[in-house]
Steps between C-alpha positions, in 0.01 A plus 500: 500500500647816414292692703652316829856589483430868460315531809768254650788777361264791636468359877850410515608807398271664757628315775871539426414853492397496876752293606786644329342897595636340861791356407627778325424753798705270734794463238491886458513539917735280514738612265499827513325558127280771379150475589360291228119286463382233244302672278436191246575149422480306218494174454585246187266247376701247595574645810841466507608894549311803659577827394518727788431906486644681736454920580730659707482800688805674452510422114934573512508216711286325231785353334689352830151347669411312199860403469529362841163335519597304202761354665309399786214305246625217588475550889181641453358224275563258771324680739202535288532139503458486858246726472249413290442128381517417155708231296732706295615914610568664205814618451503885588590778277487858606424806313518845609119636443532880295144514482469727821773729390337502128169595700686790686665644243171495289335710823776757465479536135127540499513716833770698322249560155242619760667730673645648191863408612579334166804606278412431127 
């Protein structure tokens, strides 16, 4: 049924979303990192790998959070393992989330055309 392993994809990727939103705010305490949340996560058909969106709060320190919690996938991936129970984890891959900054920078320009602050 094709219909089954979408919903399958869409409540795994839901939970690992949860689980990981605390795992990642320990790793960051722990560490030291930039503040940084799970904004996303995508799972393959097959399972196998979940994408993971990050945003970060101090976007400069973008570069060095997403860096670091890479490394630590594969501490984190057992965890979730621990955590939640399911045959296979996925194998974790994280991505630094630029939606929020796209969004902000978006609110400035238009706040910027309305205000009549724009340089042409």
């Amino acid at each position: 049924m094709p219909g089954k392993s979408f919903h399958r994809t869409d409540r795994l990727s839901a939970q690992l979303r949860r689980e990981l939103g605390m795992l990642v705010h320990a790793a960051v305490r722990e560490h030291g990192l930039a503040s940084a949340s799970v904004s996303d996560v995508e799972v393959t058909r097959d399972l196998a790998h979940a994408k993971v969106f990050v945003t970060v709060l101090q976007p400069e320190r973008a570069g060095d959070t997403v860096a670091a919690l890479k490394a630590l996938a594969p501490e984190l991936r057992r965890q979730l393992a621990a955590a939640i129970r399911i045959r296979h984890v996925p194998e974790l891959h994280f991505h630094y989330d630029e939606s929020v900054d796209r969004g902000e920078r978006i609110d400035a320009l238009l706040r910027n055309l309305r205000s009549g602050d724009h340089t042409d």
